[in-house]
FILUM-936747 format. One line per field, with one value per residue (C-alpha): x negated, y negated, z negated; chain. Coordinates in steps of 0.02 Angstrom, whole numbers. Example, Ala and Ser with C-alpha at 12.3 -4.5 7.8 and 13.67 -1.06 7.14 Angstrom:
BEGIN
east = -615; -684
north = 225; 53
up = -390; -357
kette = A; A
! end
This chain:
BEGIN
east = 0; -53; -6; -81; -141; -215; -360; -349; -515; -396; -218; -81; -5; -148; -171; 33; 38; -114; -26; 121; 40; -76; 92; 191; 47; 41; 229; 219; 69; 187; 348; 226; 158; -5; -150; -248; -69; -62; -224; -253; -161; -251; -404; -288; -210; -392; -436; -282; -292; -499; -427; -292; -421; -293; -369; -291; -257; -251; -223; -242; -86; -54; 104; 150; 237; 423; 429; 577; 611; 669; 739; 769; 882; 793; 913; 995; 1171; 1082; 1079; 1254; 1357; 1251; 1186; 1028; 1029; 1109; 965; 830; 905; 944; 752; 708; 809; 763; 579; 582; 652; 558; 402; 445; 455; 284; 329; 388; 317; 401; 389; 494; 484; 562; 656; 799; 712; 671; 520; 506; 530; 513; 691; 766; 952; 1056; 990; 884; 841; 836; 702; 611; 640; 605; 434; 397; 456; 333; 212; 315; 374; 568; 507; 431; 571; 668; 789; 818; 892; 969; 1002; 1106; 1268; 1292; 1272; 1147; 1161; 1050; 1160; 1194; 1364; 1390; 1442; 1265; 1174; 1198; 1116; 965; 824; 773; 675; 776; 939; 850; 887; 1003; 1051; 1111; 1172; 1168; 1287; 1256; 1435; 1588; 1746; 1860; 1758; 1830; 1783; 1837; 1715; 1705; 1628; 1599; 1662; 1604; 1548; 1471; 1279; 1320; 1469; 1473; 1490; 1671; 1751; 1826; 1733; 1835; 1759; 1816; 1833; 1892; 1930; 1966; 2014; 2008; 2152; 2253; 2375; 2303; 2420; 2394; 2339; 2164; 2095; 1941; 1846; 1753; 1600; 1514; 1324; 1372; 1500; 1685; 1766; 1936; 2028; 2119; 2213; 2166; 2273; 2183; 2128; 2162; 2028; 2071; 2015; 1970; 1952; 1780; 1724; 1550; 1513; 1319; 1194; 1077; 1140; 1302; 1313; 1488; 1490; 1623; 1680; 1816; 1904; 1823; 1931; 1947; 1837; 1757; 1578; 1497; 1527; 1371; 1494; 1629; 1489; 1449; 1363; 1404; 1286; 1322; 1214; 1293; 1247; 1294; 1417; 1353; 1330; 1422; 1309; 1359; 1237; 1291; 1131; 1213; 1096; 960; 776; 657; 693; 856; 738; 675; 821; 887; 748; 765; 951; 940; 781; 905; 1005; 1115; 1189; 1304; 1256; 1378; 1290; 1369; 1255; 1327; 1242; 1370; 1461; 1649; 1664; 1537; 1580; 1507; 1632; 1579; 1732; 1812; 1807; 1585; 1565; 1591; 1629; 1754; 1817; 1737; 1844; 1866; 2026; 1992; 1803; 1843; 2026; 2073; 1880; 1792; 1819; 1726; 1576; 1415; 1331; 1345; 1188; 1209; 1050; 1025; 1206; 1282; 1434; 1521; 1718; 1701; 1705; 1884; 1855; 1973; 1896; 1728; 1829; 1884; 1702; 1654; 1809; 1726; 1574; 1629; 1728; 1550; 1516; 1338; 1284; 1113; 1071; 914; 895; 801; 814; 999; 1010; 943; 1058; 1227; 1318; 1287; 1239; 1340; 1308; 1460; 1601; 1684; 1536; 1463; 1521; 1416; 1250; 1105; 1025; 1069; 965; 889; 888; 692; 594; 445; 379; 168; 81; 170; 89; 212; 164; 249; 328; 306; 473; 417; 277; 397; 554; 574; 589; 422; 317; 232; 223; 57; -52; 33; -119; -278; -463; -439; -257; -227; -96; -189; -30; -22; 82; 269; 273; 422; 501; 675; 667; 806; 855; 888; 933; 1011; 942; 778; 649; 527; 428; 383; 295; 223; 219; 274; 457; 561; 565; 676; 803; 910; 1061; 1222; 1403; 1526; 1514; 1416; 1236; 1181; 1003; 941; 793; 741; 623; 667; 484; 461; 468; 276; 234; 283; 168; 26; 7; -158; -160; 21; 110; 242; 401; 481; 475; 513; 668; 707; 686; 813; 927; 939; 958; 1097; 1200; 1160; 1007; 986; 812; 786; 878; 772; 855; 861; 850; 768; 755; 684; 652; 459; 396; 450; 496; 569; 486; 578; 549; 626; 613; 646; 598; 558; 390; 448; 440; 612; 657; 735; 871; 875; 1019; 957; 1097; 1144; 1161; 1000; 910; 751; 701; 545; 474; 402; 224; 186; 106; 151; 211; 400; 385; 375; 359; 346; 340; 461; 439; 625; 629; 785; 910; 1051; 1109; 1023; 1077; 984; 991; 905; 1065; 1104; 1075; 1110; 1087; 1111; 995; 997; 865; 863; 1013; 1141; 1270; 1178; 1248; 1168; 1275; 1442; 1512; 1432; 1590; 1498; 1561; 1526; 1606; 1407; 1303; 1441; 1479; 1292; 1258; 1400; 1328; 1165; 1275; 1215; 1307; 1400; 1385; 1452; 1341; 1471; 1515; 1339; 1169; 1089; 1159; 1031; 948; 927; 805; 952; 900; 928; 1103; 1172; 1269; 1179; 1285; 1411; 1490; 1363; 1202; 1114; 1021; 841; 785; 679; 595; 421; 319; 128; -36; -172; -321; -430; -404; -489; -492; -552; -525; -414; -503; -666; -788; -863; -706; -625; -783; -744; -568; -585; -754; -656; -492; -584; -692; -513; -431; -575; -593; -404; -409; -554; -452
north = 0; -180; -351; -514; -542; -715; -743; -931; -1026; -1122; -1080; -1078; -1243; -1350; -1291; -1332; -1499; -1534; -1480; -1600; -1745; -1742; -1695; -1848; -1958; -1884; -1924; -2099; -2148; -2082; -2176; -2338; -2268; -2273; -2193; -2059; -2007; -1818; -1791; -1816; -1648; -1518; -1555; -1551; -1381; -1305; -1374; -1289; -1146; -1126; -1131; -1002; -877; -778; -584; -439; -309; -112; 27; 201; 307; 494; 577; 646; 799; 795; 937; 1055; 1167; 1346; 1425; 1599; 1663; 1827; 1844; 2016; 1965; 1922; 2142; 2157; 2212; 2146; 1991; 2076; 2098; 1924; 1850; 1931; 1906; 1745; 1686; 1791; 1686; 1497; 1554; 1573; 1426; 1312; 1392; 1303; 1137; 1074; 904; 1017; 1085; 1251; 1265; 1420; 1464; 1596; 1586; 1649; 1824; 1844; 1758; 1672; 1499; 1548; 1553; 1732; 1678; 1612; 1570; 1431; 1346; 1170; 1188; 1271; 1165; 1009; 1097; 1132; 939; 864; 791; 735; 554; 537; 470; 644; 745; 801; 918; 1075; 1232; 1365; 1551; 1619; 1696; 1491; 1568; 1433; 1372; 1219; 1134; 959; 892; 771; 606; 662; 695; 501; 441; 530; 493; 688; 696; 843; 720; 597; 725; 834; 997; 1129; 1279; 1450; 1579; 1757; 1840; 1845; 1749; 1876; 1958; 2018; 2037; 2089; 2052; 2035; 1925; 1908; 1704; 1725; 1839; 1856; 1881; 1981; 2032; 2145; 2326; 2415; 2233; 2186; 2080; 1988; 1977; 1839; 1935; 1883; 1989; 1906; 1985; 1855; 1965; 1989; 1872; 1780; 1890; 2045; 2211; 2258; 2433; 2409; 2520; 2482; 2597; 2574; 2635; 2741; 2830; 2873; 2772; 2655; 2610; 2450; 2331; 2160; 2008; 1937; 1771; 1750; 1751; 1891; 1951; 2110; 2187; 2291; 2393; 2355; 2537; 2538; 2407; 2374; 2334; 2385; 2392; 2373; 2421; 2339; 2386; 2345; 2480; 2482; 2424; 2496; 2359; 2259; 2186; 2240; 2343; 2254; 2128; 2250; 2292; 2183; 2196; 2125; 2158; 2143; 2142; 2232; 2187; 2256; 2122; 2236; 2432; 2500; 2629; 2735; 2831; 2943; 3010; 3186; 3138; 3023; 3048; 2957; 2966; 2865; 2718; 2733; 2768; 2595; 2505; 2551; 2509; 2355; 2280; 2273; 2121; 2176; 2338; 2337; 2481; 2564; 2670; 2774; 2882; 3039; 3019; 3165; 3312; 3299; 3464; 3430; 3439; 3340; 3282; 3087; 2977; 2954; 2773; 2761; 2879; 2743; 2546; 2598; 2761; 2839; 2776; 2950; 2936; 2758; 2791; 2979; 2959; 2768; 2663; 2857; 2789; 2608; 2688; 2686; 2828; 2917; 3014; 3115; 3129; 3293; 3311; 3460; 3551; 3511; 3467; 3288; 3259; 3389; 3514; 3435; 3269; 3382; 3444; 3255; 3203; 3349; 3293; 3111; 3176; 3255; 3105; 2986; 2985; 2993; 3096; 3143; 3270; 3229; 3397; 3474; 3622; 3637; 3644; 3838; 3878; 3960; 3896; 3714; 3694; 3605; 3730; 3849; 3714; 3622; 3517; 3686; 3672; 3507; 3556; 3614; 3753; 3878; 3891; 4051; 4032; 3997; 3836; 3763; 3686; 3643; 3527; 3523; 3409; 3373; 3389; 3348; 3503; 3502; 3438; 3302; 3254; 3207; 3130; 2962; 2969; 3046; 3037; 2877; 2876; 2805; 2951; 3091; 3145; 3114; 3220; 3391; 3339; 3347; 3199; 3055; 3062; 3145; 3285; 3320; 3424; 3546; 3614; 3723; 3847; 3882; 4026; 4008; 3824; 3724; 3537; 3496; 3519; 3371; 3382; 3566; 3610; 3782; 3908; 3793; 3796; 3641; 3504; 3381; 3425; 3324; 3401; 3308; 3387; 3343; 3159; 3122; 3151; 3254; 3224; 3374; 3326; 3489; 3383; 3281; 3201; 3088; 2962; 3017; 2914; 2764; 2797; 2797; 3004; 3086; 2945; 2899; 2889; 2804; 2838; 2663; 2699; 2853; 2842; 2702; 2786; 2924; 2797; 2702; 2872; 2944; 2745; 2779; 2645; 2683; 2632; 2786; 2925; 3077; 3095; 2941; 2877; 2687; 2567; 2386; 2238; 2186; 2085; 2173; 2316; 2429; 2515; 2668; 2775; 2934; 3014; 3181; 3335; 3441; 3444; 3473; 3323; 3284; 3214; 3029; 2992; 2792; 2728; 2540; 2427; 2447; 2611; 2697; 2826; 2887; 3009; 2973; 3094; 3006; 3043; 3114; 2960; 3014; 3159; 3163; 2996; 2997; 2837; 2789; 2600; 2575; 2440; 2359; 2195; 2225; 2105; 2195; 2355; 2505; 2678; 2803; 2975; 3114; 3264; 3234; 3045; 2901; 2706; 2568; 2414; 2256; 2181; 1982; 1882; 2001; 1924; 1856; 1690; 1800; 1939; 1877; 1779; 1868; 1801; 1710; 1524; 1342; 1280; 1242; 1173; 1142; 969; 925; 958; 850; 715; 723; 744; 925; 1065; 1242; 1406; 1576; 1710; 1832; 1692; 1685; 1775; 1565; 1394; 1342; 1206; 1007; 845; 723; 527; 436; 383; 542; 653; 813; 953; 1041; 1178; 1313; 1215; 1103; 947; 892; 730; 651; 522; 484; 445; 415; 363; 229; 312; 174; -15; -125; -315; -451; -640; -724; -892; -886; -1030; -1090; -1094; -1201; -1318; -1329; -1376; -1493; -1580; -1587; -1645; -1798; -1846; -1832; -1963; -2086; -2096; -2125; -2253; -2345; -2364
up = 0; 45; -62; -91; -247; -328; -443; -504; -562; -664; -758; -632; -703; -681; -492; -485; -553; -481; -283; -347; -374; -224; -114; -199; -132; 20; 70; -51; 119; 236; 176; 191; 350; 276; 413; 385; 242; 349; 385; 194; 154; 252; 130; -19; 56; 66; -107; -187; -76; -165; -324; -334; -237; -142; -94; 4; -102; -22; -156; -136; -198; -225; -242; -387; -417; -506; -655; -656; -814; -799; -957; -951; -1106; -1171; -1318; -1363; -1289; -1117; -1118; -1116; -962; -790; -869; -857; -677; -639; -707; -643; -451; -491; -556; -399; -281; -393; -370; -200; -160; -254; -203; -47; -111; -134; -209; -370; -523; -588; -781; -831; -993; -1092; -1247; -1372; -1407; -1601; -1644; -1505; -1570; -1752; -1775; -1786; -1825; -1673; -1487; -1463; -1297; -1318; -1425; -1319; -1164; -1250; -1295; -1113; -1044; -1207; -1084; -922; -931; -891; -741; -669; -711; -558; -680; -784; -736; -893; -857; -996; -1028; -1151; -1300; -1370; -1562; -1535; -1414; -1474; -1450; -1292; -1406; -1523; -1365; -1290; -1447; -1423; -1301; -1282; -1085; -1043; -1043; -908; -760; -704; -819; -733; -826; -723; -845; -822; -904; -826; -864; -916; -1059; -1213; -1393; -1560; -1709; -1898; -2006; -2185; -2232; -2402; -2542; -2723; -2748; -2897; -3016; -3166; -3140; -3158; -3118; -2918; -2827; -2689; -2523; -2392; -2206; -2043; -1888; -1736; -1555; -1424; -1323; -1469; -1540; -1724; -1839; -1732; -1877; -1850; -1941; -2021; -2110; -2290; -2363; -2496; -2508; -2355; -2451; -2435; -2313; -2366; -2205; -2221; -2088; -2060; -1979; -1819; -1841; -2036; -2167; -2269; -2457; -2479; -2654; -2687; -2850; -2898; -2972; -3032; -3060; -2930; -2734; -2703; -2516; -2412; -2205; -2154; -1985; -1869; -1738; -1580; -1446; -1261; -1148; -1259; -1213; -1357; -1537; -1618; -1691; -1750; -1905; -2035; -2198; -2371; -2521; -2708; -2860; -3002; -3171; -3329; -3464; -3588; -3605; -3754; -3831; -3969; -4086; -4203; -4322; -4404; -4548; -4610; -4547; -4491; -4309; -4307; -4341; -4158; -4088; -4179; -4136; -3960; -3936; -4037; -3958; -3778; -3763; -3669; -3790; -3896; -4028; -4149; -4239; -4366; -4500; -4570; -4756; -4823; -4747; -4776; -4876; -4976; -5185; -5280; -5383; -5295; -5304; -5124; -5138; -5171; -4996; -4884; -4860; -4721; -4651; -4502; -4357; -4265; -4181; -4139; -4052; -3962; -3907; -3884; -3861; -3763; -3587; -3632; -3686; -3570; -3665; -3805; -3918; -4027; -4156; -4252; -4262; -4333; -4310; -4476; -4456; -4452; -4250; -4224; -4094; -3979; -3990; -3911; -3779; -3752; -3743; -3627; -3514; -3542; -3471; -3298; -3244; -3266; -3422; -3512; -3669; -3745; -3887; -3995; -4091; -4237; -4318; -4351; -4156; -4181; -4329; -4273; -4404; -4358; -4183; -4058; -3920; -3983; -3978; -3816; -3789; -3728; -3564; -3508; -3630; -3510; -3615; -3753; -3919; -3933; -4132; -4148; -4205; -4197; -4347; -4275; -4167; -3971; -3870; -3702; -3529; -3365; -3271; -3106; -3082; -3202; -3083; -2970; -3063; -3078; -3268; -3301; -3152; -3199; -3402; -3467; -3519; -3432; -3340; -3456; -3446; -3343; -3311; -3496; -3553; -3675; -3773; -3963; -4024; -4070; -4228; -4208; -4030; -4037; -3925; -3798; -3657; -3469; -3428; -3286; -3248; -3213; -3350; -3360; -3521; -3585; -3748; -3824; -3709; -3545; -3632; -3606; -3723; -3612; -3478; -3382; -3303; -3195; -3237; -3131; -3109; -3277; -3344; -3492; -3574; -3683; -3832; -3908; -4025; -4159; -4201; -4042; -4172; -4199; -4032; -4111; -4246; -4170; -4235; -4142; -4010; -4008; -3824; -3742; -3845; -3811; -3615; -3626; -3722; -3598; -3452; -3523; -3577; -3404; -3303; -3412; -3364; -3203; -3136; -2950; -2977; -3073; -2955; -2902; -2750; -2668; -2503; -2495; -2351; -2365; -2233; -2214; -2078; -1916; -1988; -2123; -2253; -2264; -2442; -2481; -2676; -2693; -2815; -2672; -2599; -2441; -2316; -2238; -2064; -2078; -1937; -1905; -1809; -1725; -1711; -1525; -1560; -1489; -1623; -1666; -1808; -1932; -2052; -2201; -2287; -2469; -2527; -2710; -2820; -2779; -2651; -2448; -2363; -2202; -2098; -1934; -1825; -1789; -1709; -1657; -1776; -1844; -1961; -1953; -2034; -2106; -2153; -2219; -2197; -2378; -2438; -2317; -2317; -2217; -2216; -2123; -2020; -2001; -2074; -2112; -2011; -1882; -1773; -1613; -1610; -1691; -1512; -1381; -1245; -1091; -1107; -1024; -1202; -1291; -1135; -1000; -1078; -1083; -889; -872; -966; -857; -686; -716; -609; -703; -594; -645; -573; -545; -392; -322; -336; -375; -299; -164; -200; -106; -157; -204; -225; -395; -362; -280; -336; -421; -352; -267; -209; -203; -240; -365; -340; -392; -435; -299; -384; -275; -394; -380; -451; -376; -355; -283; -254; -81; -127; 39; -3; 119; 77; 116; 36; 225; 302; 144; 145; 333; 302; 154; 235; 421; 352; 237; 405; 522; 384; 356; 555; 588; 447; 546; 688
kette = A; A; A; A; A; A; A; A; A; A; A; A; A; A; A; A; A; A; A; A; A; A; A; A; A; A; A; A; A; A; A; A; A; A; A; A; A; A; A; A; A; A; A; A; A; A; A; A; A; A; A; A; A; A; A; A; A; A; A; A; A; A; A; A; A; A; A; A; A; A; A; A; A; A; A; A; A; A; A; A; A; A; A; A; A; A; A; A; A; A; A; A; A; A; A; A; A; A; A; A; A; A; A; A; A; A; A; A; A; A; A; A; A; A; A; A; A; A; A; A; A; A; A; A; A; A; A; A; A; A; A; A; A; A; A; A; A; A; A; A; A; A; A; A; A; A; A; A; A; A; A; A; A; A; A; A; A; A; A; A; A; A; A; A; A; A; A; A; A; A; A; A; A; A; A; A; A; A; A; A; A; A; A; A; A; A; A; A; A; A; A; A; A; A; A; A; A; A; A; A; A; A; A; A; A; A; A; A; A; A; A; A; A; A; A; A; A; A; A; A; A; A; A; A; A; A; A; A; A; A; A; A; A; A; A; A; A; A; A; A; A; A; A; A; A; A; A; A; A; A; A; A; A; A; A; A; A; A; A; A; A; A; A; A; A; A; A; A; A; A; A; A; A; A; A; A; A; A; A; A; A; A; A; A; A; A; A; A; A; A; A; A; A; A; A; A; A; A; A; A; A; A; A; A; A; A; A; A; A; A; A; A; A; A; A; A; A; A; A; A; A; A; A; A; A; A; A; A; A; A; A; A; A; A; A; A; A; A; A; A; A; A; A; A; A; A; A; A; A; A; A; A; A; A; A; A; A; A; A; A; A; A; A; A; A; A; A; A; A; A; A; A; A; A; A; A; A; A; A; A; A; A; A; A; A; A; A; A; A; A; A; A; A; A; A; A; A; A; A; A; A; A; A; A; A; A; A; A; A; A; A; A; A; A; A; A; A; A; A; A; A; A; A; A; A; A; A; A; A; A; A; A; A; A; A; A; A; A; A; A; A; A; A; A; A; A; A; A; A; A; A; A; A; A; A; A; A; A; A; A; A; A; A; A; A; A; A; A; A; A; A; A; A; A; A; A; A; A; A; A; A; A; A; A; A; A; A; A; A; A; A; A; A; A; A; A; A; A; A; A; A; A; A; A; A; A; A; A; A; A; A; A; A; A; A; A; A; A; A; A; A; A; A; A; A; A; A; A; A; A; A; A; A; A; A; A; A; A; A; A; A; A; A; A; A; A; A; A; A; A; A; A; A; A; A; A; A; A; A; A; A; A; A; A; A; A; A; A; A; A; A; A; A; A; A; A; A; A; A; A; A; A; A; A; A; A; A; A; A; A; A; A; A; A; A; A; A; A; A; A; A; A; A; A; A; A; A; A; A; A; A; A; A; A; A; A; A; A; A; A; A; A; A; A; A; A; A; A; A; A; A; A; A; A; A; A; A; A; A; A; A; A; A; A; A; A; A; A; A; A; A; A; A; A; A; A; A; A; A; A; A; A; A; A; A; A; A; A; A; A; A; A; A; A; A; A; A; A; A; A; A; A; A; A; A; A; A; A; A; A; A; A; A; A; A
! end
């Protein structure tokens, strides 16, 4: 490009007023027809002409290149149906032409896949297509192009997006959508729920189902199971947000599926599961201890019970045996009567556990309030027996009564009375209870811990056996009845521990441990089946009392499965790390124990709506005089170089910017004024006026 530029010796107003007053004198000679007045201004022409230095300017230019963004949406609702194939034709096609153009710079960049713009819940593309227009003035930008089935959470509204000066508004956005128009849906989602409640109370869970070709109203089955249990089948209104009642039965997670039918045609079933998760925690566990006579055990068993906040102990101490005679007055044998009735027939179901210490079989506790507590037991109930001596005696045990039934081993009438120091079994090794007590495995595998001073020796037993004594006979036994736990002592001089006798060992934890299995802590379940969320993947953990490694069946979230076998990596635990990127619920099993675990946000933006819609981005390409295309019509619009003010597109094709831009890449400069010829003028047109003035 050529111009004419000026370089002034002097600022421009001097050289102006200057040119004034020399042209006001000029015509003041010619209105008095002075001579020489005309000739006068071709040296005041040059003069002004030498001082405001006027040069030819030629620059150099080079075209510039206009940027156009391609966004390809790689999110997991762009696999549904043919979106897939829609949008790799339709790149195919947009590449091709545009490799034509050589005035344009392709950017495509890919985005909406987890972790690909550090977000993993929802779709966003705007954030990523701002990041890939960072550098290109407004001026540059020739447009933007999305391929996605409009499914994008970071889509500002139209009225928010005029107040903003993001680069990606200066141009044309064109939105290519990969779905079809006539999609259909039916999802759940949870609208709100409880972090945690208190176990045995109803939590209330907010749902919604909606079925965009159903009317709102319209009875939707849906299926609720908790922990992967028993299903409850319940019906739903379309539409409405619903509440659901849900028993929080243990402490720990309590996990709810929640899953609507499957209907015929719908795009996707990813949506139809959801996932709500509940903390139980215990108000407080009513424990109630009843010591059969006074020793110095019942002191740890106190102190144990008493230390926990959160138990409430009644503790009852049989001091003297209701047929006793001893001629002691009725009224000095107790402050208040022993509440029988009221504790094993009306208060039975409220207790959490229930230990009996050296107990004895002596009339006070009726035979059918036994068979009431036995009953107690196989509906959930917990019970432990702390024994001594009298649990060998026939006369006194309470193996011969109703409590039979739920007790895990029979006394064989002998006892103990010498040093018994307790090892893990090999079930021991393994269970949950035991497996990691301080001292259990000291020199030569020998535990660190001291001896227990008297062991009652019982016949064939059912449970598992995790502490043995003399002669590798049992010395605590764990058994499940029915739908309770029963927890078998056959010492009563654990108390030792405590005392630091020959070395001490962990009574405290121990007695702990027992306590928090019998009320059920999942944490503490020897057959469990344990899934957790790390990173990109799940740590999958699997505790059994078998040695024997197991096959895990995991169920990814679309569906597809795979099977795992987790590692010994401890006695009794198997472990094992699966990579799962893929957002969403996945289900485990091992044949007998199942879970379900979810990866990402539990109820995940992404795959709630997974309909195709223009609804999100259509009103932004409006904005920007941006074009909407369904795929199903066309493979890609064609695309045309459109000027400023044209429209941006049409019927089958989409317009990009042409805005000829360029940078100077060298600049000539030649004076038009140069000094010899000015001298000339100014020295010629003096000489002209002093010789007509002569005349």
């Amino acid at each position: 490009m050529t111009s004419i530029a000026f370089s002034p010796l002097v600022p421009i107003p001097l050289i102006v007023a200057l040119g004034v007053i020399a042209f006001a004198l000029i015509v003041y000679g010619l209105i008095h027809r002075a001579k020489g007045a005309l000739l006068r201004a071709l040296p005041v022409a040059a003069l002004v002409i030498a001082i405001a230095d006027p040069q030819l300017v030629r620059e150099n230019r080079t075209p510039l290149k206009d940027v156009v963004a391609v966004v390809i949406d790689d999110s997991d609702s762009q696999k549904l149906g043919e979106r897939t194939q829609r949008t790799t034709k339709a790149l195919e096609k947009l590449t091709a032409e545009l490799g034509t153009l050589d005035d344009i710079e392709v950017r495509t960049v890919r985005a909406g896949g987890a972790g690909s713009t550090g977000k993993q819940d929802g779709t966003h593309l705007f954030e990523a297509l701002s990041s890939a227009l960072s550098d290109v003035p407004a001026a540059r930008l020739a447009g933007s192009i999305l391929i996605t089935d409009g499914q994008v959470h970071d889509a500002l509204p139209a009225d928010r997006a005029a107040q903003t000066h993001a680069s990606y508004l200066k141009a044309p956005l064109h939105l290519l959508i990969t779905g079809a128009r006539k999609e259909y849906d039916r999802r759940v989602r949870v609208e709100n729920a409880p972090d945690f409640d208190l176990v045995g109370h109803t939590a209330r869970v907010r749902l919604r189902v909606e079925d965009t070709a159903a009317p709102d109203g319209t009875m939707i089955p849906v299926i609720i199971k908790r922990n992967n249990g028993a299903p409850l089948q319940v019906a739903l209104p379309a539409g409405t947000t619903t509440e659901v009642p849900v028993l929080i039965e243990n402490t720990g997670a309590n996990v709810f599926e929640v899953e609507a039918e499957a209907a015929p045609g719908e795009i996707s079933t990813l949506n139809n599961r959801t996932l709500v998760s509940i903390n139980g925690i215990r108000d407080r566990m009513r424990v109630l201890l009843i010591s059969g006579q006074p020793h110095v055990g019942e002191r740890a068993w106190r102190n144990l019970l008493k230390s926990d906040p959160n138990i409430d102990l009644i503790h009852f101490t049989i001091l003297r045996p209701p047929d006793a005679d001893d001629a002691t007055p009725t009224d000095e044998l107790a402050l208040i009567p022993f509440p029988i009735r009221e504790l094993f027939e009306d208060q039975l179901k409220d207790f959490d556990l229930i230990i009996f210490d050296r107990y004895t079989q002596q009339g006070l506790i009726k035979p059918p309030y036994m068979a009431a507590i036995a009953a107690y037991v196989r509906r959930g109930g917990a019970v432990m027996l702390a024994v001594g001596a009298e649990y060998g005696d026939n006369h006194t045990t309470l193996f011969g009564g109703p409590l039979q039934g739920v007790l895990p081993a029979e006394p064989n009438g002998t006892v103990f009375n010498g040093g018994v120091r307790p090892h893990l079994s090999e079930a021991g090794r393994r269970h949950p209870v035991t497996a990691s007590l301080e001292g259990a495995s000291g020199v030569d595998a020998e535990p660190s811990w001291g001896r227990w001073l008297r062991q009652v020796g019982v016949t064939a037993s059912t449970g598992e056996k995790v502490l043995t004594g003399r002669g590798d006979e049992p010395l605590l036994i764990l058994n499940r009845v029915g739908e309770g736990r029963v927890a078998l002592l056959l010492s009563d001089t654990v108390w030792l521990w405590g005392k630091g006798f020959d070395g001490g060992g962990p009574q405290t934890e121990l007695l702990r441990r027992v306590s928090h299995w019998l009320m059920k802590e999942p944490e503490l379940d020897e057959e469990a089946l344990t899934a957790e969320a790390r990173g990109a993947g799940l740590q999958i953990t699997r505790r059994s009392l078998s040695a024997d490694e197991r096959v895990v069946n995991v169920t990814y979230p679309d569906g597809a499965g795979l099977s795992v076998t987790p590692k010994s990596t401890a006695p009794g635990v198997f472990t094992t790390f699966l990579n799962a990127t893929q957002p969403g619920l996945y289900t485990l099993t091992d044949g007998d124990k199942s879970t379900i675990v979810a990866v990402g946000t539990p109820n995940p933006l992404e795959s709630y709506d997974m309909l195709a819609t223009d609804k999100k981005v259509g009103p932004l390409a409006q904005l920007t005089d941006g074009g909407v295309f369904w795929l199903e019509d066309t493979v890609a619009p064609s695309i045309r170089r459109v000027a400023q003010d044209r429209v941006a597109h049409g019927a089958g094709w989409l317009g990009l910017r042409a805005n000829k831009q360029n940078t100077v890449t060298g600049v000539t400069q030649t004076p038009l004024s140069p000094i010899a010829l000015i001298l000339l003028a100014i020295m010629g047109g003096a000489m002209l006026a002093w010789w007509r003035e002569g005349r």
